[in-house]
RODO-661320 format. One record per residue: x, y, z negated of N, C-alpha, C in turn; residue in three letters; residue number from 1. Coordinates in nm, 4 decimals. Atoms other than C-alpha are relative to their C-alpha. Last residue first. Layout:
N
[rec [X; Y; Z]; [X; Y; Z]; [X; Y; Z]; "ALA"; NUM]
...
***
This chain:
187
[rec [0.0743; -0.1485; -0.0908]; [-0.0194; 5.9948; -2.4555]; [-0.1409; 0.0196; -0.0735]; "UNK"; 187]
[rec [-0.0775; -0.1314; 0.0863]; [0.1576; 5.7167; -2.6631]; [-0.0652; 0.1351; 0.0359]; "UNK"; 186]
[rec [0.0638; 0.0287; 0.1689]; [-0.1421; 5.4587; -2.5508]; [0.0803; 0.1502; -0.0631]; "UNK"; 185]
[rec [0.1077; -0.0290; 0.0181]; [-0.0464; 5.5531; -2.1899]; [-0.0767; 0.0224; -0.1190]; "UNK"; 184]
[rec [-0.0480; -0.1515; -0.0829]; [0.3188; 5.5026; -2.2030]; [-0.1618; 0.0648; -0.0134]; "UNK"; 183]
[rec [-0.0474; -0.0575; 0.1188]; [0.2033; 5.1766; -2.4043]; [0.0286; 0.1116; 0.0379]; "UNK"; 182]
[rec [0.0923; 0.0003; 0.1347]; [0.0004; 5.0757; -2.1112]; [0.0079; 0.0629; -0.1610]; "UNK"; 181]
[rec [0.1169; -0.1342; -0.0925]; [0.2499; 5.1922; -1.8172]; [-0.1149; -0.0304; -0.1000]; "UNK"; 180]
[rec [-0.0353; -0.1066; 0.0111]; [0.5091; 4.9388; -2.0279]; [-0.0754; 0.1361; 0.0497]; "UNK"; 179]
[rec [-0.0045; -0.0321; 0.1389]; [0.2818; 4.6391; -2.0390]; [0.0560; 0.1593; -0.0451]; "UNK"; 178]
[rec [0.1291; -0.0025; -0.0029]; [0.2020; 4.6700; -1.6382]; [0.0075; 0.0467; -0.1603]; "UNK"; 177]
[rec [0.0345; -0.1418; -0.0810]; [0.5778; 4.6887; -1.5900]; [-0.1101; 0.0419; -0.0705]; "UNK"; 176]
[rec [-0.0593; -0.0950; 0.1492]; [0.6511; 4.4042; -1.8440]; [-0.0365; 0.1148; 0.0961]; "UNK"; 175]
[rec [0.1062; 0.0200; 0.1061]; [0.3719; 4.1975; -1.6237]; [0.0653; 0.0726; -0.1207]; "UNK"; 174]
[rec [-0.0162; 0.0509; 0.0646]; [0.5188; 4.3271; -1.3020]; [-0.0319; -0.0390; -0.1039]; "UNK"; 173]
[rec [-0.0464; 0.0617; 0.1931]; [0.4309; 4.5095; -1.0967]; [0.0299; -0.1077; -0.0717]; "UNK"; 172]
[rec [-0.1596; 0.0409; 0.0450]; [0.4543; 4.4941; -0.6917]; [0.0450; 0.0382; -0.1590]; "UNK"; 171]
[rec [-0.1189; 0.0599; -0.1334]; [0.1192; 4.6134; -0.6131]; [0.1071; 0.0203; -0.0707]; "UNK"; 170]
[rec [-0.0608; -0.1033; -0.0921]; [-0.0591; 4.7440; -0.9649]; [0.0559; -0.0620; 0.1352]; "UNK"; 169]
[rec [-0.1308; -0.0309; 0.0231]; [-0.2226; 4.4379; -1.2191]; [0.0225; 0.1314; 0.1489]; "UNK"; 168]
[rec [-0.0330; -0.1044; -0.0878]; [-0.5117; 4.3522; -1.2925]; [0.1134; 0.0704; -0.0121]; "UNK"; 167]
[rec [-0.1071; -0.1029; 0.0316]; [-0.5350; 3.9864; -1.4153]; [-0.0674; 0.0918; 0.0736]; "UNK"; 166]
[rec [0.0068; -0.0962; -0.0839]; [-0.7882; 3.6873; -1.4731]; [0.0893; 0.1500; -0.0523]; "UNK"; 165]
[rec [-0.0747; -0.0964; 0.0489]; [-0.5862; 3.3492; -1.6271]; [-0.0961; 0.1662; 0.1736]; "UNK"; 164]
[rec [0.0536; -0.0912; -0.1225]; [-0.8346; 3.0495; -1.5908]; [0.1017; 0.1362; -0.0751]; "UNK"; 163]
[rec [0.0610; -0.1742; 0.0555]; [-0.7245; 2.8093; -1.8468]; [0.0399; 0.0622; 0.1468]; "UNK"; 162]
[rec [-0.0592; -0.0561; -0.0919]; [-0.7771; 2.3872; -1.8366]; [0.0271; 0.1725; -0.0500]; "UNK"; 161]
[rec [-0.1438; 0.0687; 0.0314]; [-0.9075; 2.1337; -2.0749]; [0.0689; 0.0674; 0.0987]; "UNK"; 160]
[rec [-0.0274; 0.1341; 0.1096]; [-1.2122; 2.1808; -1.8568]; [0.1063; -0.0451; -0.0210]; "UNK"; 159]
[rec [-0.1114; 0.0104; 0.0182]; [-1.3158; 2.5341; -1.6702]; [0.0555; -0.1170; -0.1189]; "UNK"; 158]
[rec [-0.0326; 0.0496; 0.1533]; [-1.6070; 2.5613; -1.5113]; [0.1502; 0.0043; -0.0017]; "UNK"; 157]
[rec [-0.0449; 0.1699; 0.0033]; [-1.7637; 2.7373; -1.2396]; [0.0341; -0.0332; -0.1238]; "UNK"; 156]
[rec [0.1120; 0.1090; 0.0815]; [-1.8236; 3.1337; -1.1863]; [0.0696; -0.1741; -0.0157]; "UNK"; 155]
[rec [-0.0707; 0.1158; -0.0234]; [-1.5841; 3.4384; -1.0855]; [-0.0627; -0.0777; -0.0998]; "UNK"; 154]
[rec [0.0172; 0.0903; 0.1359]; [-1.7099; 3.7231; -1.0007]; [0.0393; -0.1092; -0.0144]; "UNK"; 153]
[rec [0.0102; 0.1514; -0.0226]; [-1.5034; 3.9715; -0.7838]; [-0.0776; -0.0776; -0.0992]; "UNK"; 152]
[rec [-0.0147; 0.0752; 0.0724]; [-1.5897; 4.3108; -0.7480]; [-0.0058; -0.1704; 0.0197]; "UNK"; 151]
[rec [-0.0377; 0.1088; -0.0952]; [-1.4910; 4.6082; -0.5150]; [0.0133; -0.0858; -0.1632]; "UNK"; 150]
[rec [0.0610; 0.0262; -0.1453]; [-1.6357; 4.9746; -0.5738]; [0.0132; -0.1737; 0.0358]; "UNK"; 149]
[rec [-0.1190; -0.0026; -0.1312]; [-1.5672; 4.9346; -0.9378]; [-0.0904; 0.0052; 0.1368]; "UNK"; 148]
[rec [-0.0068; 0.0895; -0.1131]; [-1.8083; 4.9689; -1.2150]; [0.0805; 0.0934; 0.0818]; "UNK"; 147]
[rec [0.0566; -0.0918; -0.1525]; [-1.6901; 5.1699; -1.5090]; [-0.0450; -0.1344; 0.1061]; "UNK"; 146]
[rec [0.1113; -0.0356; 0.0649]; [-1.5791; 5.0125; -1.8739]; [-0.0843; 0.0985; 0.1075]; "UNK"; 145]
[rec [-0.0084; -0.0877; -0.0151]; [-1.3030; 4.7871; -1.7120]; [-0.1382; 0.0406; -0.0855]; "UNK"; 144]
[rec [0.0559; -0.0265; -0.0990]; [-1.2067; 4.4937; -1.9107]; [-0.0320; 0.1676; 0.0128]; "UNK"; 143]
[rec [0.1000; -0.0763; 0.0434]; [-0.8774; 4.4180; -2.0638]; [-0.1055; 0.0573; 0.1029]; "UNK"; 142]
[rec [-0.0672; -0.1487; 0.0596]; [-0.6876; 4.1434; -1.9366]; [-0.1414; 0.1208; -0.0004]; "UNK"; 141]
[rec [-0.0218; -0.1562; -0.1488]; [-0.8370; 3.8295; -1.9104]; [0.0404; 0.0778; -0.0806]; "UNK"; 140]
[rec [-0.0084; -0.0895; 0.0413]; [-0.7915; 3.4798; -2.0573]; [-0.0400; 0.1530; 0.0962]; "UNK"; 139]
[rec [0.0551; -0.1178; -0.1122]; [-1.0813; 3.2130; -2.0210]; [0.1157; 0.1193; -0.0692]; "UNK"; 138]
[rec [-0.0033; -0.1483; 0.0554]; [-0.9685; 2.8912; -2.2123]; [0.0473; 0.0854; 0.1118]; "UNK"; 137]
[rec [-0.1129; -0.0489; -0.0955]; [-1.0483; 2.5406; -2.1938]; [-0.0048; 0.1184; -0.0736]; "UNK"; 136]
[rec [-0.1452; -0.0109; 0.0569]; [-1.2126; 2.3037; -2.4315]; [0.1208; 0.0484; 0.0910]; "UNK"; 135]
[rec [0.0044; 0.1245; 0.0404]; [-1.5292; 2.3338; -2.1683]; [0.1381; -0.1041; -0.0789]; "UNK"; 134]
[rec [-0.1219; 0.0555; 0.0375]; [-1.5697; 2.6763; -2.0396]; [-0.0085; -0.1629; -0.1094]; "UNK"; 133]
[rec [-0.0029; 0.1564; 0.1033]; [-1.8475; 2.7259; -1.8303]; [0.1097; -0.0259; -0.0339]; "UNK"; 132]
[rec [0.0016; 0.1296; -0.0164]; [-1.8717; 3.0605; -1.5806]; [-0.0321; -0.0922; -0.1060]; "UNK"; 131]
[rec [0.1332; 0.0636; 0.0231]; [-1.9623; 3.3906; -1.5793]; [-0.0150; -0.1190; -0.0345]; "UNK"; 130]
[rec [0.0281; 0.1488; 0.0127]; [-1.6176; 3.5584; -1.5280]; [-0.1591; -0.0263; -0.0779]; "UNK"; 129]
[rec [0.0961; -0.0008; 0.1120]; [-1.5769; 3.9329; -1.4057]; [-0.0292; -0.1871; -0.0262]; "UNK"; 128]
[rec [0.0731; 0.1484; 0.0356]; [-1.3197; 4.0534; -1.2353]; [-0.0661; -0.0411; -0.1245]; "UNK"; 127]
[rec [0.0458; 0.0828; 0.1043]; [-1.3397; 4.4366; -1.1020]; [0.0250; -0.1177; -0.0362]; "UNK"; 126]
[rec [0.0637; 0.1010; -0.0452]; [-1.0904; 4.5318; -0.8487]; [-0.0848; -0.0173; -0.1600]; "UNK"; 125]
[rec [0.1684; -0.0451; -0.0386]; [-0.9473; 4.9131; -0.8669]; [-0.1165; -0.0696; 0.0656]; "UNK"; 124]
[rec [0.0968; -0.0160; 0.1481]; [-0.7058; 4.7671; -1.1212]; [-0.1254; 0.0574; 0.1009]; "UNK"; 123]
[rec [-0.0934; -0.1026; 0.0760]; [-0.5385; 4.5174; -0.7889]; [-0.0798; 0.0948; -0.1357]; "UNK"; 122]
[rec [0.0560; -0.1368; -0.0964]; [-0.6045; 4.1870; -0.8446]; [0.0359; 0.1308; -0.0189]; "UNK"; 121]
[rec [-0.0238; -0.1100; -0.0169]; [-0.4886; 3.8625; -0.9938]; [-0.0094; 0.0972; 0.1036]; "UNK"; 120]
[rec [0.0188; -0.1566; -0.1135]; [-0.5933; 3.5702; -1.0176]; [0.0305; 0.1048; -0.0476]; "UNK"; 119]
[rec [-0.0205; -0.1348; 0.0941]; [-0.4339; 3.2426; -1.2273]; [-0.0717; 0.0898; 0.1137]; "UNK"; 118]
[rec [0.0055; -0.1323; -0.1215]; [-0.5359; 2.9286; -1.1973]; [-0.0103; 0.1418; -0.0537]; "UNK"; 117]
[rec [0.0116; -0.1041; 0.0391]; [-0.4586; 2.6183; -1.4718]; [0.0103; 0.0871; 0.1353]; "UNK"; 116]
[rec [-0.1153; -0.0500; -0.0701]; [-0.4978; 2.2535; -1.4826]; [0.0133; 0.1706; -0.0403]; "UNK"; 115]
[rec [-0.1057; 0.0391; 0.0838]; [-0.6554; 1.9852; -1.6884]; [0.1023; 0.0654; 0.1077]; "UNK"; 114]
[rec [-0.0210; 0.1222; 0.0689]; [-0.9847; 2.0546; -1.4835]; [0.1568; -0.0511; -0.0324]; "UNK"; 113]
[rec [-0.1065; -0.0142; 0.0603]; [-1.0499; 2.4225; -1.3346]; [0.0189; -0.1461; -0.1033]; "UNK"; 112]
[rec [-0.0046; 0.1459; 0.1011]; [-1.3379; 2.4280; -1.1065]; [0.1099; -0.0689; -0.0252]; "UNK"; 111]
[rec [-0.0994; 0.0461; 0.0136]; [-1.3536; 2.8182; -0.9469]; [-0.0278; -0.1670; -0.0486]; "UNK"; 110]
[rec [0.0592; 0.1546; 0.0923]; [-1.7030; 2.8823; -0.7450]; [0.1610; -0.0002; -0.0352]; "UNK"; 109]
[rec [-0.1191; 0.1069; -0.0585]; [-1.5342; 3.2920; -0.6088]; [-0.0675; -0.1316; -0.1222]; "UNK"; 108]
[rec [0.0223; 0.0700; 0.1350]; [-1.8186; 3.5250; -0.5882]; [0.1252; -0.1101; 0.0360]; "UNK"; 107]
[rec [-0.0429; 0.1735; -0.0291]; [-1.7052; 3.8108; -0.3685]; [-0.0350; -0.0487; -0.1145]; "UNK"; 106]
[rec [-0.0058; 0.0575; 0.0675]; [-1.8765; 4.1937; -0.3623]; [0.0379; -0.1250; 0.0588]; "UNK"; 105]
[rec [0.0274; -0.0489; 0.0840]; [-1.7379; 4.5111; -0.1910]; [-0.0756; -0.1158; -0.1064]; "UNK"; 104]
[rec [0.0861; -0.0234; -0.0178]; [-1.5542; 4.3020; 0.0553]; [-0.0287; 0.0396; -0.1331]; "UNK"; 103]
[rec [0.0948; 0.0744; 0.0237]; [-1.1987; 4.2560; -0.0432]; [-0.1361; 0.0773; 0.0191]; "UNK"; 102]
[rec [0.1141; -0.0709; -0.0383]; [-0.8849; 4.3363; 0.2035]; [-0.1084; -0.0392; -0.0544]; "UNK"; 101]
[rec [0.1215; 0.0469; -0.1042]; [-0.6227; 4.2146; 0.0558]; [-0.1059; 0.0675; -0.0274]; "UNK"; 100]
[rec [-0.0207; -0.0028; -0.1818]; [-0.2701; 4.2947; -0.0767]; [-0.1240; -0.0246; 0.0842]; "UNK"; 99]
[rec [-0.0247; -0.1462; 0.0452]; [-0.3674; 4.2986; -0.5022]; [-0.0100; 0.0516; 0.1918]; "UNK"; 98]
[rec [0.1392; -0.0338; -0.1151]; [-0.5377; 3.9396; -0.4131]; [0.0124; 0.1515; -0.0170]; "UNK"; 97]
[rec [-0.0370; -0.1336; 0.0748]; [-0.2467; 3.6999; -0.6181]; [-0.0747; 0.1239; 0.1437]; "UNK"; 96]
[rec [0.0861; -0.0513; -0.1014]; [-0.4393; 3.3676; -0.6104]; [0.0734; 0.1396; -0.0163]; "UNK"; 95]
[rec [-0.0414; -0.1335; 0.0311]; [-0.1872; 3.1368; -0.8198]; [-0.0655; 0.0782; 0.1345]; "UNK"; 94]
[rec [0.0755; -0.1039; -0.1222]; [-0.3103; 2.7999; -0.8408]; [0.0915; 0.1258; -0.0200]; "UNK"; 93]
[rec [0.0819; -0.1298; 0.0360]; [-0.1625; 2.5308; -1.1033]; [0.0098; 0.0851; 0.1190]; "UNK"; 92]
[rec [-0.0514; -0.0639; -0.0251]; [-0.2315; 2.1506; -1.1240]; [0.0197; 0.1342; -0.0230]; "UNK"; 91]
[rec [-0.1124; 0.0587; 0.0101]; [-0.3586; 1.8673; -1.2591]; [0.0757; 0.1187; 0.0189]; "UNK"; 90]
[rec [0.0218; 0.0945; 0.0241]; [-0.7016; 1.9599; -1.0802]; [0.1385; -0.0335; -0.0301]; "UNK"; 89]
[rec [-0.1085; 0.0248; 0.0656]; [-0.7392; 2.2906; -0.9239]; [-0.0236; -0.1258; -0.1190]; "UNK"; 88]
[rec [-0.0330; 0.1470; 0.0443]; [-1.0122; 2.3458; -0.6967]; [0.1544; -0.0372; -0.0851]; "UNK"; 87]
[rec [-0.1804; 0.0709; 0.0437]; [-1.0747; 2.7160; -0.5954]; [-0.0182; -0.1291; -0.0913]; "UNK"; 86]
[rec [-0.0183; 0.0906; 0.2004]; [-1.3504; 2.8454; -0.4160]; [0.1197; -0.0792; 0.0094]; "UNK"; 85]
[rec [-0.1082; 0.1125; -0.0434]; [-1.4829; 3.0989; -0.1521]; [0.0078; -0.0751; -0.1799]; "UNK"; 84]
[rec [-0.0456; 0.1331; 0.0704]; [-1.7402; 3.3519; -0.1051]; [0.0698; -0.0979; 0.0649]; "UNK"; 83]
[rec [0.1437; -0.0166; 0.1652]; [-1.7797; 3.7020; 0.0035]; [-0.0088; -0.1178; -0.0900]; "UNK"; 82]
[rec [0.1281; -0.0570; -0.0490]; [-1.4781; 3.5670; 0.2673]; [-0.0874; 0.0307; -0.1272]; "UNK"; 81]
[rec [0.1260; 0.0676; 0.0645]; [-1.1129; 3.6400; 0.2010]; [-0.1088; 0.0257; 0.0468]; "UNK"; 80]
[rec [0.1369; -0.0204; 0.0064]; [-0.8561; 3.7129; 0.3874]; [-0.0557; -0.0698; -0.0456]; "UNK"; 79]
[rec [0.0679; 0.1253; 0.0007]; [-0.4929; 3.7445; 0.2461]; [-0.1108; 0.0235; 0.0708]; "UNK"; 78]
[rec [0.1625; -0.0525; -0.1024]; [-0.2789; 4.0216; 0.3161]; [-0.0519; -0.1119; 0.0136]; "UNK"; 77]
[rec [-0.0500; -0.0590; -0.0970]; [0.0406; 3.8873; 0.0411]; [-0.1378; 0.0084; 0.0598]; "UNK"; 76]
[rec [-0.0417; -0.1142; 0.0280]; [0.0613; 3.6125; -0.2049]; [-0.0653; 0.0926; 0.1524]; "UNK"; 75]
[rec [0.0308; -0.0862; -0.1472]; [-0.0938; 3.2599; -0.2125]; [0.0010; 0.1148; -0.0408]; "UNK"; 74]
[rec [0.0063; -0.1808; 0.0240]; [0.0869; 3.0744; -0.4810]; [-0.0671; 0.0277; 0.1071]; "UNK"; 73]
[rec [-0.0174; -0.1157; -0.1220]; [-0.0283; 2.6849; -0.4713]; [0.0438; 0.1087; -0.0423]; "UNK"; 72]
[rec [-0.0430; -0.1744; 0.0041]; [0.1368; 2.4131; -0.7188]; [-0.0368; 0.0773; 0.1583]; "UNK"; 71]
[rec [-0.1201; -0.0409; -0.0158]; [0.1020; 2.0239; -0.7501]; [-0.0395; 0.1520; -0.0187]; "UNK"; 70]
[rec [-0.0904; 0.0083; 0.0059]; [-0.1107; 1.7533; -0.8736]; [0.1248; 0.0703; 0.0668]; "UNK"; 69]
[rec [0.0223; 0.1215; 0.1293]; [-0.4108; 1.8538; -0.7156]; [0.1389; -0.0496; 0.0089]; "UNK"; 68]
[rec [-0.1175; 0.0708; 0.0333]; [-0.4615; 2.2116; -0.5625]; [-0.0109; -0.1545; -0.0976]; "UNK"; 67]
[rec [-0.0081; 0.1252; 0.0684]; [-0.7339; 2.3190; -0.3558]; [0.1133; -0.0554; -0.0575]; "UNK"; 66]
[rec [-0.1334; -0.0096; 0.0394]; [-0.8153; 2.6848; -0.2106]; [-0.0465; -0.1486; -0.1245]; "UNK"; 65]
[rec [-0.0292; 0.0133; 0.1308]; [-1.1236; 2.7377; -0.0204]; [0.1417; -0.0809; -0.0411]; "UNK"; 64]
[rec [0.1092; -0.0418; 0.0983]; [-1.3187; 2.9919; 0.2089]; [0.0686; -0.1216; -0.1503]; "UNK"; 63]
[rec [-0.0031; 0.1433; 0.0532]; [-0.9478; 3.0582; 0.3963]; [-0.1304; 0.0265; -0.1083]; "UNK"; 62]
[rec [0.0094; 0.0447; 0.1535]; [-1.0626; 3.3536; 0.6112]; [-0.0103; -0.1240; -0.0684]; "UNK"; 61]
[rec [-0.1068; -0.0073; -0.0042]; [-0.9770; 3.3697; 1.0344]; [-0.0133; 0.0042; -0.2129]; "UNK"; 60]
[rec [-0.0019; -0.1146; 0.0800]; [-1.2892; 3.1989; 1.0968]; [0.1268; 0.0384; -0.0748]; "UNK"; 59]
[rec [-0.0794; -0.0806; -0.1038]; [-1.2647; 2.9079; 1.3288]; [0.0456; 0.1346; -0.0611]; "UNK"; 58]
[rec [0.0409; -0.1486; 0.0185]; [-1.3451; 2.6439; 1.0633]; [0.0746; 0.1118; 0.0741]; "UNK"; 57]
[rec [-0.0372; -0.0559; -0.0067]; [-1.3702; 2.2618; 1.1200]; [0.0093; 0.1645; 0.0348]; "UNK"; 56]
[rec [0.0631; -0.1481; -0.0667]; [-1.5797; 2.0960; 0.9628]; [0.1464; 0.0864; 0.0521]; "UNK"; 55]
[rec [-0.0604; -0.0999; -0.0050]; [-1.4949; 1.7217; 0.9078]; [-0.0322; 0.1457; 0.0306]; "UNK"; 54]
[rec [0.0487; -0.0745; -0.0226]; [-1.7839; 1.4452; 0.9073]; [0.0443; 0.1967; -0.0540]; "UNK"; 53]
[rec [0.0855; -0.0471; -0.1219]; [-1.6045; 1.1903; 1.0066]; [-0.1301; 0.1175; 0.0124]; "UNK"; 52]
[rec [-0.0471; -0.0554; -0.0999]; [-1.3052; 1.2298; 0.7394]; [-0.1443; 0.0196; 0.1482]; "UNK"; 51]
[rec [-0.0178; -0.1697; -0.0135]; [-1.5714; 1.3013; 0.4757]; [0.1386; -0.0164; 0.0831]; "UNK"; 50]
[rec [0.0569; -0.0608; -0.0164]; [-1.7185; 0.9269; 0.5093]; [0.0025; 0.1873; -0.0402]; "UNK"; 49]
[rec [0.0181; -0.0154; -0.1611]; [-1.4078; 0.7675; 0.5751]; [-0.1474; 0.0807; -0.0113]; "UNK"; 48]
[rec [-0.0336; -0.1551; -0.0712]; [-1.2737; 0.8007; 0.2365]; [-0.0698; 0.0634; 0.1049]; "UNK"; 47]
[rec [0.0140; -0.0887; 0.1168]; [-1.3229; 0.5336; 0.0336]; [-0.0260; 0.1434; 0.0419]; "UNK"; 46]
[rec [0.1621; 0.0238; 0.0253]; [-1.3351; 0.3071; 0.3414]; [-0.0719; 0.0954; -0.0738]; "UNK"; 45]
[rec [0.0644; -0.0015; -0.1349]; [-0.9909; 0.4098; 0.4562]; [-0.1328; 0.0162; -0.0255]; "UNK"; 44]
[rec [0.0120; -0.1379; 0.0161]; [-0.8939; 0.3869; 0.0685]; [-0.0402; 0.0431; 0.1373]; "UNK"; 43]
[rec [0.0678; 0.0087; 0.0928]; [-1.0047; -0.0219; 0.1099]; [0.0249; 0.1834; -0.0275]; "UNK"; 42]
[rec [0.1171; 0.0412; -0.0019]; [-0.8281; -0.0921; 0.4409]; [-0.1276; 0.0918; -0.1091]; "UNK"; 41]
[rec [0.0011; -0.0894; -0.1078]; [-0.4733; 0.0479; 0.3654]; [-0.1535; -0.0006; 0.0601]; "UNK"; 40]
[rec [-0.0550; 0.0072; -0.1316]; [-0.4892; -0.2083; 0.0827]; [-0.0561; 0.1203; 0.0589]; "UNK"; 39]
[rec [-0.1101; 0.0728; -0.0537]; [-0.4897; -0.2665; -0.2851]; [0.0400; 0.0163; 0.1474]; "UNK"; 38]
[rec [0.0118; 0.0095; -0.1208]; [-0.7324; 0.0399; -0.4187]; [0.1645; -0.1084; 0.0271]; "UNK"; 37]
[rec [0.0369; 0.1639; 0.0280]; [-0.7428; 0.0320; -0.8118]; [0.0508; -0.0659; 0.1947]; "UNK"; 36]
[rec [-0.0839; 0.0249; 0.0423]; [-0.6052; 0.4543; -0.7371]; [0.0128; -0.1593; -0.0711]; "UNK"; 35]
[rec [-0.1351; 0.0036; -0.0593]; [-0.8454; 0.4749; -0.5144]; [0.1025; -0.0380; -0.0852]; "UNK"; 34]
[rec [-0.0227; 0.0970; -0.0123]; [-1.1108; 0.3386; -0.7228]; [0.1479; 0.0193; 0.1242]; "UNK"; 33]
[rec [-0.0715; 0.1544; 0.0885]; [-1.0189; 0.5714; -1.0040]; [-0.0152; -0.1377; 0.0888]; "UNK"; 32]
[rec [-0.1201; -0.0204; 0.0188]; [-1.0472; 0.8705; -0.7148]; [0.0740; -0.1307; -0.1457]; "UNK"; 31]
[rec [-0.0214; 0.0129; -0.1542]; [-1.4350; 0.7678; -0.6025]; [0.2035; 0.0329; -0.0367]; "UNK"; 30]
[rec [0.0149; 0.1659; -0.0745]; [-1.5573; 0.7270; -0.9571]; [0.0566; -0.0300; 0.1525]; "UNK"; 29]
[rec [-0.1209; 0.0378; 0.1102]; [-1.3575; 1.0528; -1.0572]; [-0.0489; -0.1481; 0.0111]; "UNK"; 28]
[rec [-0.0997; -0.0600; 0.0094]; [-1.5508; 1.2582; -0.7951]; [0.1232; -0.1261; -0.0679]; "UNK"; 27]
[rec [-0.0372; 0.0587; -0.1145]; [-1.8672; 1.0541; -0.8372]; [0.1351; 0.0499; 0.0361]; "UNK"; 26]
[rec [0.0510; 0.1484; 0.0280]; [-1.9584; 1.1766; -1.1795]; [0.0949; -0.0608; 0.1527]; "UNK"; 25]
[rec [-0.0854; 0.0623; 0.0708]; [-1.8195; 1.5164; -1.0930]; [0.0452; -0.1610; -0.0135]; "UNK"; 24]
[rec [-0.0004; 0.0042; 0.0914]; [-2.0699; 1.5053; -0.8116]; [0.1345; 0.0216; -0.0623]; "UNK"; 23]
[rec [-0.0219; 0.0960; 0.0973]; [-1.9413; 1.5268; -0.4652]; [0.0093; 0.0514; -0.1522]; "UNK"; 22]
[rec [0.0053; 0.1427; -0.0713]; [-1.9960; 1.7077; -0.1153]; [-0.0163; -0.1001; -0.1442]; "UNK"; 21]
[rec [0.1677; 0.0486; 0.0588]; [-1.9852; 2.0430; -0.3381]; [-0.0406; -0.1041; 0.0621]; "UNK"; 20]
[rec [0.1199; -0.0457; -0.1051]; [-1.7000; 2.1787; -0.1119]; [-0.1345; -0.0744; -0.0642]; "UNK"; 19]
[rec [-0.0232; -0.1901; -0.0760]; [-1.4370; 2.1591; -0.3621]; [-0.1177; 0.0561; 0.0442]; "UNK"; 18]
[rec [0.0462; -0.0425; 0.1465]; [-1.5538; 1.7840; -0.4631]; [-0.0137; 0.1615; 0.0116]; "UNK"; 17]
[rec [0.1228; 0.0390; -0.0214]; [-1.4838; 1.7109; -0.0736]; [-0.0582; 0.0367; -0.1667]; "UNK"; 16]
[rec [0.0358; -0.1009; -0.0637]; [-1.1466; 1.8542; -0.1077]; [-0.1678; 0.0147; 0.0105]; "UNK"; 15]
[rec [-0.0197; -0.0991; 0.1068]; [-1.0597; 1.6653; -0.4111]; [-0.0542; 0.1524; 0.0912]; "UNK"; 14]
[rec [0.0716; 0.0202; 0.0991]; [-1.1676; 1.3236; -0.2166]; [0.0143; 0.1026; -0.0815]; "UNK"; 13]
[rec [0.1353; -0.0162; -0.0531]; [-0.9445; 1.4413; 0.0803]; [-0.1357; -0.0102; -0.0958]; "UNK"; 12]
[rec [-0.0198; -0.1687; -0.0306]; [-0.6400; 1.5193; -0.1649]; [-0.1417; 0.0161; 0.0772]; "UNK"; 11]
[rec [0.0732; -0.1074; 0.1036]; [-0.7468; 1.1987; -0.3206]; [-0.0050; 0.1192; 0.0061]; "UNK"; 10]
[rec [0.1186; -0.0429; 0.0849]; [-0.7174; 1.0509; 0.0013]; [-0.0429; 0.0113; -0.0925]; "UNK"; 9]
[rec [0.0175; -0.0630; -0.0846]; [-0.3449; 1.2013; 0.0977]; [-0.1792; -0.0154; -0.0303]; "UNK"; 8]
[rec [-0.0133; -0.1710; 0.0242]; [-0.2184; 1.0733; -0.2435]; [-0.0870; 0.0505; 0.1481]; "UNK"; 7]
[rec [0.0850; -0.0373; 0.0619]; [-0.3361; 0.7086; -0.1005]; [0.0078; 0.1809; -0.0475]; "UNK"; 6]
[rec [0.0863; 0.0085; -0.0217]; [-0.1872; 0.7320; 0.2124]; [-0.1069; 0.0200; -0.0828]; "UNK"; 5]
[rec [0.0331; -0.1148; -0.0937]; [0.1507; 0.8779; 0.0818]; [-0.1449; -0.0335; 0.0428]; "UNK"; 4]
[rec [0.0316; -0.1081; 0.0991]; [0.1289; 0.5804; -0.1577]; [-0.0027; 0.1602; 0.0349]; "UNK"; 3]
[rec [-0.1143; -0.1027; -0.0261]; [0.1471; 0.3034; 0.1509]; [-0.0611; 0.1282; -0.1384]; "UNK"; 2]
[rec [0.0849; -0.1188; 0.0000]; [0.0000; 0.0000; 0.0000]; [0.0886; 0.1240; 0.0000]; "UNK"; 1]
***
């Protein structure tokens, strides 16, 4: 049993959870029998009903971001659409959305399971979390007390995992950001 094959369908089985194709329940029944799975045959099978019914998307905006067992950053002029979603599983995300163009409102579905995603935006982005925490933990940096022209909400769950929402400046830093706060406080 080739182990590149299997890793490849739990990545498909994590994508299909992503896209609401699959319960929790089923999610983790469909990835414990992969990982029981003896032959090239048997994750084929496991699988084959979200390779044949693939979407492929012409639209120049990624609607969703999936990590399992490893590490995304996505930096820099991103597009986003009004909605998208992030899958993190084992792993950790890094959405950094200070460089992009965001429609005046996005809901982003996150579902955060024994991993961790961070966003960050620039300060004249609202984020706002709604979601389900579930022995995880929601940090954010201080909220605004104005509405913004441009807000993100950010819904789903978060299990045994932590959702990190930021605002931060283009090209700051997190002692930057600290230091322009206390500079501020002294004033």
């Amino acid at each position: 049993m080739d182990e590149l094959e299997r890793e490849s369908a739990i990545e498909t089985v994590a994508k299909a959870y992503a896209e609401d194709k699959l319960s929790l329940k089923q999610y983790e029944s469909k990835v414990t029998a992969l990982h029981l799975a003896n032959s090239s045959q048997e994750v084929q099978a496991l699988v084959a009903e979200f390779q044949s019914t693939a979407i492929v998307s012409v639209a120049p905006a990624k609607s969703n971001y999936v990590t399992v067992f490893s590490k995304l950053e996505q930096r820099g002029k991103l597009s986003i659409p009004e909605r998208f979603k992030n899958f993190t599983i084992f792993g950790n995300t890094t959405l950094d959305l200070r460089e992009t163009e965001i429609p005046s409102n996005v809901t982003l579905t996150a579902r955060i399971i024994f991993g961790k995603t961070h966003i960050i935006a620039a300060p004249d982005t609202s984020l706002t979390w709604t979601g389900s925490s579930v022995v995880g933990t929601i940090q954010q940096s201080k909220t605004q007390n104005h509405v913004l022209a441009k807000n993100i909400e950010i819904t789903g769950l978060v299990m045994f995992g932590k959702l990190v929402l930021e605002n931060r400046h283009k090209g700051d830093s997190k002692f930057q950001k600290a230091l322009r706060a206390a500079k501020k406080w002294l004033n």
